[in-house]
C-alpha positions as CSV (number, residue, x, y, z in Angstrom):
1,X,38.5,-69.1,77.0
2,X,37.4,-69.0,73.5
3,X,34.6,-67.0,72.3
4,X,33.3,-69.3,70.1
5,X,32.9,-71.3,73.7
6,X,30.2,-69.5,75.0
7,X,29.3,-66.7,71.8
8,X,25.9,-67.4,71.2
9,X,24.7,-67.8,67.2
10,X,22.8,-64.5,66.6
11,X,21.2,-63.9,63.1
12,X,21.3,-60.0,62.0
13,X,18.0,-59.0,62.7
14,X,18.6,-60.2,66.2
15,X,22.0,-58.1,66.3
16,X,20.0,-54.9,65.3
17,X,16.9,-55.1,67.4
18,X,19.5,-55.9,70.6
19,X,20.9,-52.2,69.9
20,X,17.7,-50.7,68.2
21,X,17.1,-48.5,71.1
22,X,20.4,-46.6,71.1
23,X,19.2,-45.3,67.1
24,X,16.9,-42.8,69.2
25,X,19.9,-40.8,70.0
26,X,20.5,-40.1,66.5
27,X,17.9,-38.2,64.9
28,X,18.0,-36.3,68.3
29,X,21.8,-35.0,67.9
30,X,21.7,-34.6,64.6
31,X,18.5,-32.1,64.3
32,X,19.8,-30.2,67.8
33,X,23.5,-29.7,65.9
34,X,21.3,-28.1,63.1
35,X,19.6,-25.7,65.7
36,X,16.3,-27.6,65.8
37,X,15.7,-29.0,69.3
38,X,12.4,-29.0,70.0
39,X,12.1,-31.3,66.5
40,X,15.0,-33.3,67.9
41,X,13.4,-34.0,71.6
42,X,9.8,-34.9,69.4
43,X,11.5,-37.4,67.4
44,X,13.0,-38.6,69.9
45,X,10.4,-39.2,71.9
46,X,8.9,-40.9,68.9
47,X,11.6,-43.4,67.8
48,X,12.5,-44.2,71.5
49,X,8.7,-45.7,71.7
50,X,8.8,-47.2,68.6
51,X,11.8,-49.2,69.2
52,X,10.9,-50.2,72.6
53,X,7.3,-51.7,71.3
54,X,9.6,-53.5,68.9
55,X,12.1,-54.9,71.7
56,X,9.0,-55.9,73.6
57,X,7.8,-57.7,71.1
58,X,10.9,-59.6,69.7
59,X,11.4,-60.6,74.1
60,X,14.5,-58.6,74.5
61,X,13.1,-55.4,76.3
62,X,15.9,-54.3,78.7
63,X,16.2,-51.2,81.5
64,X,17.7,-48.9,78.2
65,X,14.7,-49.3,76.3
66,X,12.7,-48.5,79.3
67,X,15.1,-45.0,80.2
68,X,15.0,-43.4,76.8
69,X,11.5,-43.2,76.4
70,X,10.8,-41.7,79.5
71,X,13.8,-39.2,79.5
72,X,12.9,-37.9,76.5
73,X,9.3,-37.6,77.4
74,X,10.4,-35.5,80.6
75,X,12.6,-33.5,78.0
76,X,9.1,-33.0,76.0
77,X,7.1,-31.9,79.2
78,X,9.5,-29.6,80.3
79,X,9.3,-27.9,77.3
80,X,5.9,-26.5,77.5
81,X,7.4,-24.2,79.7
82,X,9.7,-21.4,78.3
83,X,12.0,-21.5,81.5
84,X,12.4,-24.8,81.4
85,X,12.7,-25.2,78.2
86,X,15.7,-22.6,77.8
87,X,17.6,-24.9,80.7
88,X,17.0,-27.9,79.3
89,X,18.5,-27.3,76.1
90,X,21.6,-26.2,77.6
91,X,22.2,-28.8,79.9
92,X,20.3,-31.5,77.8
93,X,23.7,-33.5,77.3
94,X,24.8,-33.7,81.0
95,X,21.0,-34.5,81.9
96,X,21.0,-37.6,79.5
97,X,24.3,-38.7,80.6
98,X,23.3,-38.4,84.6
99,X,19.9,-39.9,83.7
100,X,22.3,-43.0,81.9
101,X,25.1,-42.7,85.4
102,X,22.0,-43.4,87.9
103,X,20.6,-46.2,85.9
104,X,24.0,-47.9,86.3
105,X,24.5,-47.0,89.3
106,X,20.6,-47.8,90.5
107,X,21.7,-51.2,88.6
108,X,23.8,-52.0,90.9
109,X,23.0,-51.2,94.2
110,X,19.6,-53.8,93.5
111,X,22.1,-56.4,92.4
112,X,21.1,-56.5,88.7
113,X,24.3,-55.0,86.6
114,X,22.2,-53.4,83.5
115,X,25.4,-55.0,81.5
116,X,24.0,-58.4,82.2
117,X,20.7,-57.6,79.9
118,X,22.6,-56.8,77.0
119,X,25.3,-59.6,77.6
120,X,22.8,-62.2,77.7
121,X,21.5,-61.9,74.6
122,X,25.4,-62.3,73.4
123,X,26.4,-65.6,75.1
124,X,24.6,-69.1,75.8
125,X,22.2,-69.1,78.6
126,X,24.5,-72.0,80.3
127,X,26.5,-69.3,81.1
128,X,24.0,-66.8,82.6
129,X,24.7,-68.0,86.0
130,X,28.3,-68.9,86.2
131,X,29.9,-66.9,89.1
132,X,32.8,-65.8,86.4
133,X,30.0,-63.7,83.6
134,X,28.2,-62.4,86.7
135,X,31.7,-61.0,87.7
136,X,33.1,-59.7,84.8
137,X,29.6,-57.5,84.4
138,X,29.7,-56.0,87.5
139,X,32.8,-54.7,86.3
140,X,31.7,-54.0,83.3
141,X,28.3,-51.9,85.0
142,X,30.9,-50.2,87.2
143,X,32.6,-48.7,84.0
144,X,29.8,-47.6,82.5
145,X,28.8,-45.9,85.6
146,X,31.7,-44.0,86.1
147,X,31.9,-43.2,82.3
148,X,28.7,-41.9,82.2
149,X,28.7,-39.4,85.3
150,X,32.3,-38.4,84.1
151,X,30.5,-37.5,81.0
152,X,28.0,-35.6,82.7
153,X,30.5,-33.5,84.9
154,X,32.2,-32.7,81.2
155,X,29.2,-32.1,79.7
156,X,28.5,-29.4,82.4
157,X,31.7,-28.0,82.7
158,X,32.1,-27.9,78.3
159,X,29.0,-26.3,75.9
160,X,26.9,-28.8,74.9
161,X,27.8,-28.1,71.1
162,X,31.1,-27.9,71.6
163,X,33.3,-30.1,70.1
164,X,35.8,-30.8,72.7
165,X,32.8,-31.9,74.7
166,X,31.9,-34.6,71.8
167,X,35.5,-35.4,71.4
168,X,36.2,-36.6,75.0
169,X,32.5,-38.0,76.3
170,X,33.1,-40.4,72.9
171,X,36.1,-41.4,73.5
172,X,35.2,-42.2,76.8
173,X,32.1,-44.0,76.0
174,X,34.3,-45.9,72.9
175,X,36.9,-47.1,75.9
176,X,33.5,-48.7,77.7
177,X,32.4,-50.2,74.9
178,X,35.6,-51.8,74.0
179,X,35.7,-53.0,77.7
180,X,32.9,-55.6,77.0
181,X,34.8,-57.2,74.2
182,X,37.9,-57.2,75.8
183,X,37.8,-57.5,79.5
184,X,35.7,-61.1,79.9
185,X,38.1,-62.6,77.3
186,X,41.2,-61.6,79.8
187,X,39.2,-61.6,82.9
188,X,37.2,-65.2,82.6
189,X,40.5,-67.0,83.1
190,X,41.9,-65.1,85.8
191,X,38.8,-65.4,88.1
192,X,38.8,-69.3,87.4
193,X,42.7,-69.3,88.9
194,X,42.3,-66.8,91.5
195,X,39.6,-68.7,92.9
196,X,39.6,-72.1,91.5
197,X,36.7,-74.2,93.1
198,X,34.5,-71.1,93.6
199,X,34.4,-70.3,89.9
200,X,33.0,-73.3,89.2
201,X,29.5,-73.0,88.2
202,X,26.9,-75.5,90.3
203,X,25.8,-77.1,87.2
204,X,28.4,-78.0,84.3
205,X,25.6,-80.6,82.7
206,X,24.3,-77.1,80.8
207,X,27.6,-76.2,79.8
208,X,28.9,-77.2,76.2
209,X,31.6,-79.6,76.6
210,X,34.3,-77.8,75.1
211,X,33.9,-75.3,78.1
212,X,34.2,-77.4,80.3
213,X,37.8,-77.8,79.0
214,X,38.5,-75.2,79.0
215,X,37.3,-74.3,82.4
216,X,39.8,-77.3,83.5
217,X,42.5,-75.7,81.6
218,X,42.1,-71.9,82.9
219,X,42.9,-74.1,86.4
220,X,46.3,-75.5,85.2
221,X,48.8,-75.1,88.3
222,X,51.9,-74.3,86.1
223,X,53.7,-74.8,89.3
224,X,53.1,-78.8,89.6
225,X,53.8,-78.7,85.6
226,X,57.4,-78.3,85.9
227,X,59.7,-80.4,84.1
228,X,56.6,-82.3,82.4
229,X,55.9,-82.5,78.3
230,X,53.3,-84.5,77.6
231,X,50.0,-85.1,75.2
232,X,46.9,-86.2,76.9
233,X,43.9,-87.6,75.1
234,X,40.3,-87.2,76.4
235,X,37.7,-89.1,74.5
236,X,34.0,-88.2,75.9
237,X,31.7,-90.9,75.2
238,X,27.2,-90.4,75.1
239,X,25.5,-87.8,74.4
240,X,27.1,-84.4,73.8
241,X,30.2,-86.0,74.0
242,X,33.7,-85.5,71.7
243,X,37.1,-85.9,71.7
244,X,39.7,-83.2,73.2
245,X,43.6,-83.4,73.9
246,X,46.2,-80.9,75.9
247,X,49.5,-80.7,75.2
248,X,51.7,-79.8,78.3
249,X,54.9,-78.3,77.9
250,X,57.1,-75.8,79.3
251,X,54.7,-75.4,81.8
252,X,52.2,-74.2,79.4
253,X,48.9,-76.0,78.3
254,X,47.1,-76.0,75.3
255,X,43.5,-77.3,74.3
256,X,42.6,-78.6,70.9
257,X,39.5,-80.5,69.6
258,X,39.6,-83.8,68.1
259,X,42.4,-86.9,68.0
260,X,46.0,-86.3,69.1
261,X,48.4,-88.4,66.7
262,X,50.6,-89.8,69.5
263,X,49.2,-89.4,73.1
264,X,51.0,-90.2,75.9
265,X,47.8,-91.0,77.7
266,X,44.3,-91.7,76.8
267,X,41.4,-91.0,78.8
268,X,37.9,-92.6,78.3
269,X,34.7,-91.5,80.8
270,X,30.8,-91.0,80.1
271,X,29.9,-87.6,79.6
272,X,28.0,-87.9,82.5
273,X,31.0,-89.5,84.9
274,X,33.1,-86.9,83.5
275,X,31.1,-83.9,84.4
276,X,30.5,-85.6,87.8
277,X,34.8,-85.6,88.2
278,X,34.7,-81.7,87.4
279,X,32.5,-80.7,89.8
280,X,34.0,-82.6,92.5
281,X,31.5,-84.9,93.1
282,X,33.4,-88.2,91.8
283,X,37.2,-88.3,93.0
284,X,39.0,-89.3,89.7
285,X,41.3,-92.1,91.7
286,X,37.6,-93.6,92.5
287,X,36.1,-93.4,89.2
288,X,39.7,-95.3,88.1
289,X,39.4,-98.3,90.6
290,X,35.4,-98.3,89.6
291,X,35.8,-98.3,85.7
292,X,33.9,-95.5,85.2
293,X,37.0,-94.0,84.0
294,X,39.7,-95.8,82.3
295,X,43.6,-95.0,81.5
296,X,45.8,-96.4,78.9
297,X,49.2,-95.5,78.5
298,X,51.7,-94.0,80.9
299,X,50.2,-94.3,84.3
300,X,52.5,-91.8,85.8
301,X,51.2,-89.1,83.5
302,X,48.0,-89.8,85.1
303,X,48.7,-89.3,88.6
304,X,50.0,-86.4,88.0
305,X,46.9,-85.0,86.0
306,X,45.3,-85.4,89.1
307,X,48.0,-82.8,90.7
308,X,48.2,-80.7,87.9
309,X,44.8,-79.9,86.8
């Protein structure tokens, strides 16, 4: 599916105040690598607060905001003691990444992927509940998970300022990070054909229409396609409706928006009767001999959309 599908329209402030509370982490490395912890925890204890009163106020307040703080506020008690304080400061980098490893790991075993906070404020809330994006998060929670306390193990086992450590907890975190933009491009169409019906969501009336499409599309049985080149024309009539056409060929199918120049067949249904075909709850043969969807062109091409998608 197509990013631009389900992406949803964020303005720059929005971008920066969904990542604000990461920004605590900086101040903090940078004044420990310069020998001044104590400063480092202070501030951030400081700028974790600040940037979760600003996430609370903007709506967008998620587990992370929540976890900073209060690490770094343990960090600060523990240093009133000497003891403690000597400890924590050398095992200050595996502590932060177990503290990160159990809230993944806590996020899961309640049934609440801490992925999903940070996704939804990326994608259109149609999508929230689709049994696909709750998927690919649970994934993407159990990657972070195991990133995290295989950072923490490193961070034990390696100095804290060494820079082997750095190098490989990084590169491991970079590799989770890329995860989210790669994995639910790759892994949204494989759930819908592995488990065709059950991917459906139970509503497709919130979806945009070009999803839906596409949804219908990630379900093409190449098998039934062979031997068959053909260009099908969809026109969606009411309200958030449009015009869409696949071309089938070499048992491949491709969407595009708008009016094919020569279609083979042309398809005309309500938004409404269409969405009703989708999710299974109008048979398309029925919604034929009914007129609330009509064919024009070669009929035989339309029996076997019913087979073939």
């Amino acid at each position: 599916m197509s990013e631009e599908s389900w992406r949803k329209e964020r303005t720059p402030l929005e971008k920066l105040v969904g990542i604000l509370s990461y920004f605590s982490l900086i101040p903090f490395v940078a004044l420990s690598l310069m020998g001044y912890f104590k400063v480092g925890v202070i501030s951030a204890i400081l700028s974790a607060l600040v940037f979760a009163v600003i996430a609370l106020k903007f709506g967008n307040l998620k587990t992370i905001d929540i976890v900073f703080p209060c690490f770094f506020a343990g960090c600060g008690i523990s240093l009133l003691s000497p003891v403690a304080g000597i400890i924590l400061e050398g095992y200050i980098s595996s502590l932060l990444w177990g503290a990160l490893a159990l809230m993944a790991f806590v996020s899961l075993i309640i049934r609440d992927p801490f992925t999903l906070q940070h996704a939804r404020e990326q994608v259109i809330e149609a999508v929230w509940d689709t049994p696909a994006f709750i998927s690919v998060n649970y994934i993407l929670t159990w990657i972070f998970a195991a990133v995290f306390a295989i950072n923490a193990v490193i961070s034990v086992m390696l100095d804290f300022y060494s820079h082997v450590a750095h190098a490989i907890t990084l590169t491991l975190l970079f590799v989770a990070i890329a995860s989210t933009k790669m994995l639910p491009k790759y892994y949204v169409q494989y759930y819908m054909k592995k488990y065709g019906e059950k991917a459906k969501p139970k509503d497709l009336s919130k979806l945009p229409l070009r999803l839906i499409f596409e949804g219908m599309v990630a379900g093409f049985n190449t098998e039934e396609a062979k031997g068959w080149e053909t260009v099908i024309q969809y026109n969606i009539t009411g309200e958030g409706g449009g015009k869409f056409y696949v071309k089938i060929k070499d048992q491949k199918c491709e969407l595009e928006e708008g009016e094919a120049t020569n279609p083979k067949l042309t398809i005309t249904a309500s938004k409404e009767d269409w969405i009703a075909i989708a999710e299974g709850k109008l048979e398309g043969y029925k919604a034929f001999r009914e007129g609330k969807m009509k064919a024009k062109g070669d009929m035989n091409d339309f029996f076997r959309m019913q087979e073939v998608f």
